[in-house]
Structures are given as structure tokens and as C-alpha cells.
N, C-alpha and C positions, 0 to 999 in steps of 0.2 A: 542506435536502434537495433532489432532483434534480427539476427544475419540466420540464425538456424532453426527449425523447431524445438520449440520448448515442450521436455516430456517429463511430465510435471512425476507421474509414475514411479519413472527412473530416480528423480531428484529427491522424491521421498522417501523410497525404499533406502536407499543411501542415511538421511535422516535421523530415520526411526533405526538405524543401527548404532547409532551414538548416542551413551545413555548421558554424557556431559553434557550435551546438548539438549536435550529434552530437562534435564532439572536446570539448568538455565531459564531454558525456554517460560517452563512452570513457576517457578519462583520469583520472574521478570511480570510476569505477564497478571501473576495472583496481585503481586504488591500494587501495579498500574491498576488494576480494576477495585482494589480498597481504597489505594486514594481516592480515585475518580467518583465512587460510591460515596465517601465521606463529604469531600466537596459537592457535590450535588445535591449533596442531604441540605445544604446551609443556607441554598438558594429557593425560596418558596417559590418563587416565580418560575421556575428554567423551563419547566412545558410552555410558558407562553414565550418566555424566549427563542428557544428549538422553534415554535408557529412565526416566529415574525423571520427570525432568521433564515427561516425556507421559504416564507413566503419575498424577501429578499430578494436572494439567489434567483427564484424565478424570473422575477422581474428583470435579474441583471440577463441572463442567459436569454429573454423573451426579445430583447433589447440590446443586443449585445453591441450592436453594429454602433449604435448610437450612444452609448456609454463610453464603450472606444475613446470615440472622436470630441465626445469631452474628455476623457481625462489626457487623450492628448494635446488637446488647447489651453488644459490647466496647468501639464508639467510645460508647455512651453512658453505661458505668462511667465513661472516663474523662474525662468533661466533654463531650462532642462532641455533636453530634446531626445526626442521619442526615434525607435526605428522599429519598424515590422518586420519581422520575420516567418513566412510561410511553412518554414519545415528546422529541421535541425543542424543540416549544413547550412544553410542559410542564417539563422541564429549566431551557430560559431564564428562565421566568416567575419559580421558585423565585430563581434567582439574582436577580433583578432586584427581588425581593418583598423579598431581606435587605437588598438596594442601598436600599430605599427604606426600610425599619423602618431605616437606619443612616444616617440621611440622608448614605449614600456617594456623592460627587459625582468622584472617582479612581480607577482600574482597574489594577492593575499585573497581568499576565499573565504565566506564563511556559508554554511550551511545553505543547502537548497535543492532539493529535489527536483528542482527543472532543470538545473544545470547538468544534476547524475542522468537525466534522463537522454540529454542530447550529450552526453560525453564529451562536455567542456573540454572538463582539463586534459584530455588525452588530445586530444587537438590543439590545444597553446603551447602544450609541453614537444607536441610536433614540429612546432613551429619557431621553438628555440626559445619561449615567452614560460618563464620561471611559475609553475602554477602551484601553490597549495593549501590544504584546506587547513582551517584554522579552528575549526567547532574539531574539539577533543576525538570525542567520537569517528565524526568524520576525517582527521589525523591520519588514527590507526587504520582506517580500512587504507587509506592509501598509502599509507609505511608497505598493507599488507599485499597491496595491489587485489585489493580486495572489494565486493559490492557491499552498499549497506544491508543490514539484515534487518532493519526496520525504520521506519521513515521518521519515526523521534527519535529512536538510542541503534543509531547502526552499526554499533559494536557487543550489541549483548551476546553475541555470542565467541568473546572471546573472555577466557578469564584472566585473571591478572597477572597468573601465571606464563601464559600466550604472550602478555605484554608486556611484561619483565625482561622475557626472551627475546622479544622483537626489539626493544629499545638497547637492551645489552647489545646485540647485532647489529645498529642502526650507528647508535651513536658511541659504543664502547666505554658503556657505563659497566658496575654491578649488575648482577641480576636485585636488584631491590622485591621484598617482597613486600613492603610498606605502600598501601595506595599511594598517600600520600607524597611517598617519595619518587613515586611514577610522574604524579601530576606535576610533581617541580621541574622534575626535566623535560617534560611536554613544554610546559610554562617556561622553559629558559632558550627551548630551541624555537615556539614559536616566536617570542620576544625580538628575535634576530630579524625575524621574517617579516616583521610588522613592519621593523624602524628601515628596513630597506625596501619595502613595495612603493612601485609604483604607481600602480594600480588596484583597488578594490572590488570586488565582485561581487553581488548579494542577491538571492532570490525575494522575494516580494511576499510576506500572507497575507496584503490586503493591500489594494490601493483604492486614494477615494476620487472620486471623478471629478466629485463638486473644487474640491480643492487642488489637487494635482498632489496630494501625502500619500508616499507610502508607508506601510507599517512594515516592522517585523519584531518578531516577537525572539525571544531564546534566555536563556539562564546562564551563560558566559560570559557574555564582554564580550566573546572574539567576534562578533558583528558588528557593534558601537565601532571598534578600534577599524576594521577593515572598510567602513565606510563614513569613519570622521579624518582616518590619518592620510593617507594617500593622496595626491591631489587630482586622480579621477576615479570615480565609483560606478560603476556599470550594475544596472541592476536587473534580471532578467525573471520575468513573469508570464506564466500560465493567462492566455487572454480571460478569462475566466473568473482572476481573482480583485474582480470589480466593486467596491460600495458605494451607490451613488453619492451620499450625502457623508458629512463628515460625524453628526452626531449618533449616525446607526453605526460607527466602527465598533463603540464600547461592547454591543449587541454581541459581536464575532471576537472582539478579546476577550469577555466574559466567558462564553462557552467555549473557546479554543484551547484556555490554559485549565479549564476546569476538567472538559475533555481528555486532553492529551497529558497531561502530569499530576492532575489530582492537585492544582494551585490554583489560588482564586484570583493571581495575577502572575505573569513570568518576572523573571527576576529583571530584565531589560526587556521595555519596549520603545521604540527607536522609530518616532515620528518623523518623517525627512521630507522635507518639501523645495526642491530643487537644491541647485550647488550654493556654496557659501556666498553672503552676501555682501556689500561693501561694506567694511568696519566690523563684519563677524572675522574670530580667531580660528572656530574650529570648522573642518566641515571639506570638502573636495573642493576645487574650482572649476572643476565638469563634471555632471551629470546626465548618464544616457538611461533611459528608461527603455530595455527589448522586448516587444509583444511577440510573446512566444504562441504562433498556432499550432502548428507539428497535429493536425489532424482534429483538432477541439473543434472547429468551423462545423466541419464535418457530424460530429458528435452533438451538437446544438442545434442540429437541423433534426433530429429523430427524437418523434414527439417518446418514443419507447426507451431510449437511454438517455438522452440527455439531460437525467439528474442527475448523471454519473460529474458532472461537472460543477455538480453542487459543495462539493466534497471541501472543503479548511483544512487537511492534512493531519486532523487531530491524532489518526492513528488508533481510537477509542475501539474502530470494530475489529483490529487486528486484536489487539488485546483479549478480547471477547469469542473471538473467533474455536472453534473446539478445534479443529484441523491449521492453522496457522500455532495454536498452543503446542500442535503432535511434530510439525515438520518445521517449523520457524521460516524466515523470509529466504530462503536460497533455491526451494523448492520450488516458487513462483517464476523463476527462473530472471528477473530484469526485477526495476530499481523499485518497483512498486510490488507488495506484497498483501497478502491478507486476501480479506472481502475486495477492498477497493482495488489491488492490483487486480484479482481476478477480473474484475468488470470494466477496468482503466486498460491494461495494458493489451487485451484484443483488440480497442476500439483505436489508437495510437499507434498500431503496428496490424502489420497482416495478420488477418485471421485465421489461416489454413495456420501458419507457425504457431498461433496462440489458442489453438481450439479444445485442448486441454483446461484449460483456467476457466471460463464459465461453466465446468462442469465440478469445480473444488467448491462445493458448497455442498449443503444437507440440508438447505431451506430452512433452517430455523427460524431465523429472523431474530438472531440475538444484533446481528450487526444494524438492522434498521433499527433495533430498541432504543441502541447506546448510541448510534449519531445523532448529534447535535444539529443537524439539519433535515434530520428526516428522512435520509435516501432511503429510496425501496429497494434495497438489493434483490430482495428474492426476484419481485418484479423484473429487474433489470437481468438479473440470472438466468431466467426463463427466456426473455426477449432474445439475449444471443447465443442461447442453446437452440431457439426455432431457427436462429439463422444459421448458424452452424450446420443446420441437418436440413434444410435447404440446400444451400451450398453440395454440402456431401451427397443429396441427390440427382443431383446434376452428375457425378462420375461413377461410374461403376467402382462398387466396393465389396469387394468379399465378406468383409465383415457383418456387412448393414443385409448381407443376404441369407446369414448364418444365425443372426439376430431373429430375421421374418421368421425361417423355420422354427427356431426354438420358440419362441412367440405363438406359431404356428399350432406347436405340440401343444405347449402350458394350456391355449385354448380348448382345445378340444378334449384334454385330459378334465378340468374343470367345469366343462360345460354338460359331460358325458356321465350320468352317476358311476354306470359300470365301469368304465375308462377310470372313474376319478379311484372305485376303492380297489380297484386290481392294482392301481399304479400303489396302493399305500400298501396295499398289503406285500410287494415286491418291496417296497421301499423296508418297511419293519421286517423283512427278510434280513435285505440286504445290512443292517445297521448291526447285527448279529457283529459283522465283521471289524464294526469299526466303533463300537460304544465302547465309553469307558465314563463311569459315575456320573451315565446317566443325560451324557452329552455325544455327540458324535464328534470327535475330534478329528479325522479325518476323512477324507470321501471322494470314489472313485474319479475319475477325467468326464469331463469338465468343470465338474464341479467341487473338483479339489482346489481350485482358485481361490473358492470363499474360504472353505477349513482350512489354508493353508498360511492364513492370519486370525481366525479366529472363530471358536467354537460351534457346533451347531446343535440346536435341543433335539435328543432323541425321539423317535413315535414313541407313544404310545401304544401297549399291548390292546387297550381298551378306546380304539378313539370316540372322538367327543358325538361324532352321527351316531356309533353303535350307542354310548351311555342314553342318547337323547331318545332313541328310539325304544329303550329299556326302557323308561322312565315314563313314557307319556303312553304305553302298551300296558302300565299296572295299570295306571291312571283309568285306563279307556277310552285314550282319547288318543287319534290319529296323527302322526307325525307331520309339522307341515315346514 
């Protein structure tokens, strides 16, 4: 969880200095939104899918208490057994409590964004319990000791050149400049790690209540293997990601891989409905199922955000995003980024540290367009921006005092005809000093801030009150 404030500011400016990083970022995020555009195109229905699908979610979140406690009577019909966990030490502890009743000394992981959330693996690997992640992607960041930088490909921001380097240094190979030749020794070092886990790890994108399945979805294999080879598999889920019935899953794989990779299905999807059964060959012989809260309870009670909970992890509005396209996932500061980090990760962690992030938006509403469930971001953006400046009204803040003033001025400058054209006419004074073709590219304190990333349009010699009052004075007619 989040130990410092996050100053999202800082993290960008840094960024936007890295021009590697930005044609990544651009060139990652164009391809994600062609596919996604193309697949979308192929499905004439998806608007009334995106309406059942949200309307879904409501129900499960309306109800949440009581979907629960079916799907935890269905995973424990069928062999499974369930444990709750209230927070993120708590979460780990469990896992780390079966690690130890199984004297598990191997960890094979595959992808999951609850798990990066509660900082599994720094915790088992604390504890002397062998952790690693096994989705490619997720690999490399942790070769890198590094966070993902995006919740479907959390390595795009490194090039192959980066991972040439890192693998040369890891495992004292070539620098290979061949993908392909990357991916073999990924492929030959996980290989080791599979055939000696003892243990499986896996996050959840959807469990079904009515039956006690869970899904998950990916284009690897490295999930299949980490939760059929092992002989126990632990699987840790968002309380959240509930379907009551089992023939509405199709509903959320449909839009999840259309969403998030531009596929109209993943390349693995991995129905699992308790541990292996008598006379089955493959499969665990334990299975734990973790209800992860870490703060969701909370989040489901506020009729104002909790559609932030709505969320299938598609990653569709990061892609979309104009400012996750400028600074990429590291500037969010923790494991979620984008739109959804923004409005996820105050709500999960204190919001005095995270009170920067419901403010990384521009209201567009591109991220509500492109989710597949409909979340109202701006809505939800607005809701803990009010809370945010609540809060800060409770302390004394020089800032929020220096803001009134200036506020203050703007007012009465605006309100005042006289005030308003003295002030332009100082101002077209003052640009003398600072135009160049026609733009103001720099300008005085405080308001060098703005010029000091981008342009300002000069006055006018001729402004538009004097042209309008020229104009309606041939006329005859009185300015109003």
C-alpha cells in the first residue's frame, strides 16, 4: 500500500523528459485502440452488451454481501475453500499461513493485479517462500524490481534493447537482439520454475456465484501451467469480481478481450471449478479461493463512486486516456494507472497521499465512451475532487488562500467594464515584451507557469468589444 504521497506533478515532469518513452507510449497505445476499434466494429450488438453488463455489475455490487456467501458455498461444494481477507496484510498472511502448513518452498505466479496491489510477492520472498511471476511481461518488471506500467502489458515501457541487457546480466546469456530469441530464454528459465513449484498463485477476472468457476483469461499458457501443475493453487480476488449466474460470463469474456487486446476471444481461458477430482489427471489437489477487501466494502457503500468497482481490468480507458498517452503508468505513482488508477487508487489507500490523481483528468469522457461497462468517470472525478477540497477545508492552507485572492481579482476585473479594459490594455502593453509570431511564449511570475510548457495567444491590437462596437455604431444600432 501507498507509504508516501504521491506527486503525480513530479512523476510527469520526469516523463515528459523521455522522448523513448513517449513513442512507446504513442505507438503502444495507437495499435491498442485499432484493434479495439476493429473488433468492436464486428459485434453489432456491443451497446446492448456494455447495458446488460453494467447493468450486471450493479446488481452484483447492490448485493454484494449475498453473492459473497454464494459463491462461497459453491466453491466449497465443490472441494475448495474460501478465506476473507479484510486488508492486505491480512491477504498475505493467509497465503503465506498455506505456504507454510505445505511446507511450500516454490511460488509460480501468473498475472494479477490484486496480488501487485497487496505486494504479494515481496512478502513470500520475505519469508523465504521462492516467488515468481510467470506472464512474460510480468517477469521482466520483476527481473527489473520494477512496477507494471500498465495493467495488460506491464512492460511496455521497456525496449528490447533494455531486455537484452537485463537478460545478458540475469542470466549471462548474449545480448540477443532477436525477440524471438529473448522469448526462448524467458521460456527456458521459466520452464525450470514451473516443473519445481510447489505452489500456484492466480488472480481471478471473474468468478461465478451460481457455480463456484472461476475464470481467467490471458494469451500465455503461463496461467494454465501455474494452476493445473502444482499441487495447490491459491487464487486471490477483488471482492468485486462476482457473476451471479454462469451463462452471463460469456457477456464479460466477450467485451473483456474485445476491450483490452482488440481479440474476440484470448488465446486461454481457464474455467476452474474447485481442486482435481477423483480419477482426474490434471488439475491441484488444493484449492483456496482469497476475498480480497483492502477497502472495496468501503467503496460499495458510496452511492457517488461505487461504480469504480465496476471496472473488468480491460485497460481500454488507459489506452484512450490523452494524459496516460503523455506520461504512461509510473506517473500514477502505484499499481493502477490511467483513468481507473486515478479514481481506484484514492479510494484503496488514504487520500490526503493520493489527492493528486482525481485531479489527472480533463473531463473528456473518452474513458467512459470506451468502457465496456459504462463507468462514469468524469462523474466519479468530480465526486473526489468535492471530497478532496472538503477535507482540505478543514486545515488551513496557504494555497487554497492565495487561490481566493486570485479568484478574488479575476472577479472583479471581469465584472467591472472599466477594470476589465484597463486590465487588457496593460496586458497588450505588457506582450510587447514577450510576443514572438504572434503567440506569447513567455510571461511574467505567476503566470510563467502556464508559458513555461506551452504557448499563449497574443491580444489583440483591435479587441473583439472595440471591433463589435465599431460595427453596430455604422449600423445604428446600440451595443448590447
Amino acid at each position: 500500500m501507498i507509504t508516501k504521497r504521491i506527486d503525480f506533478k513530479k512523476n510527469s515532469v520526469q516523463a515528459l523528459a523521455n522522448p523513448k518513452l513517449k513513442k512507446a507510449l504513442v505507438n503502444f497505445t495507437d495499435r491498442s485502440r485499432a484493434s479495439r476499434k476493429k473488433a468492436v466494429s464486428e459485434i453489432s450488438e456491443w451497446e446492448d452488451l456494455r447495458l446488460e453488463a453494467r447493468r450486471i455489475k450493479e446488481q452484483v455490487i447492490k448485493d454484494l454481501d449475498s453473492y459473497l456467501l454464494e459463491l462461497e458455498e459453491s466453491i466449497t461444494r465443490v472441494g475448495g475453500k474460501v478465506h476473507w481477507a479484510k486488508d492486505a496484510e491480512e491477504a498475505s498472511k493467509i497465503v503465506a499461513t498455506i505456504a507454510k502448513e505445505n511446507n511450500v518452498r516454490n511460488v509460480v505466479k501468473s498475472k494479477s493485479m490484486a496480488t501487485e496491489e497487496i505486494e504479494l510477492n515481496k512478502y513470500l520472498i520475505s519469508r523465504g517462500i521462492n516467488t515468481v511471476e510467470t506472464d512474460l511481461g510480468e517477469y521482466i518488471v520483476q527481473l527489473c524490481n520494477d512496477h507494471p506500467f500498465h495493467i495488460i502489458t506491464p512492460a511496455i515501457h521497456k525496449t528490447k534493447e533494455d531486455i537484452s541487457k537485463l537478460f545478458s546480466e540475469k542470466f549471462g546469456v548474449p545480448e540477443y537482439e532477436e525477440p524471438q530469441k529473448l522469448a526462448n530464454i524467458a521460456r527456458k528459465e521459466l520452464r525450470e520454475k514451473f516443473l519445481s513449484a510447489d505452489m500456484g498463485i492466480s488472480g481471478v477476472n471473474f468468478a461465478v456465484a451460481e457455480t463456484g468457476t472461476i475464470a481467467i483469461v490471458e494469451n500465455e499458457g503461463n496461467a494454465r501451467l501455474a494452476t493445473t501443475y502444482p499441487d495447490i493453487h491459491v487464487a486471490i480476488m477483488g471482492i468485486e469480481k462476482i457473476v451471479p449466474k454462469f451463462e452471463q460470463l460469456s457477456i464479460f469474456l466477450s467485451l473483456l478481450a474485445r476491450s483490452a487486446t482488440g481479440q474476440k476471444s484470448s488465446t486461454y481461458v481457464s474455467l476452474i471449478t474447485g481442486p482435481r477430482r477423483e480419477g482426474e489427471r490434471d488439475g491441484p489437489r488444493q484449492f483456496h479461493l482469497v476475498f480480497l477487501d483492502n477497502g472495496r466494502s468501503q467503496i460499495a457503500k458510496s452511492e457517488e463512486t461505487k461504480e469504480s468497482l465496476y471496472c473488468i481490468r480491460c485497460g481500454a480507458c488507459i489506452n484512450i486516456c490523452p494524459i496516460y498517452r503523455q506520461v504512461g503508468g509510473h506517473s500514477y505513482g502505484w499499481v493502477y494507472s490511467g483513468p481507473i488508477g486515478a479514481v481506484i487508487t484514492p479510494q484503496l489507500n488514504d487520500l490526503n497521499k493520493t489527492a493528486d490523481l482525481p485531479f489527472v483528468s480533463s473531463l473528456c469522457g473518452a474513458c467512459r465512451d470506451v468502457c465496456p461497462v459504462k463507468i462514469d468517470f468524469p462523474h466519479v472525478f468530480l465526486s473526489l475532487r468535492q471530497k478532496i477540497i472538503e477535507q482540505a477545508r478543514e486545515k488551513p492552507n496557504p494555497r487554497e488562500f492565495m487561490e481566493k485572492i486570485a479568484f478574488w481579482i479575476w472577479g472583479t476585473v471581469f465584472s467591472k467594464p472599466f477594470y476589465y479594459n484597463f486590465m487588457g490594455k496593460i496586458m497588450f502593453f505588457l506582450q510587447c515584451f514577450y510576443r514572438k509570431d504572434n503567440e506569447l511564449q513567455r510571461l511574467p511570475y505567476p503566470f510563467s507557469k502556464w508559458t513555461r510548457d506551452k504557448n499563449f495567444p497574443a491580444f489583440s491590437k483591435n479587441p473583439f468589444r472595440e471591433r463589435w462596437k465599431k460595427k453596430y455604431q455604422v449600423k445604428g444600432k446600440a451595443p448590447r
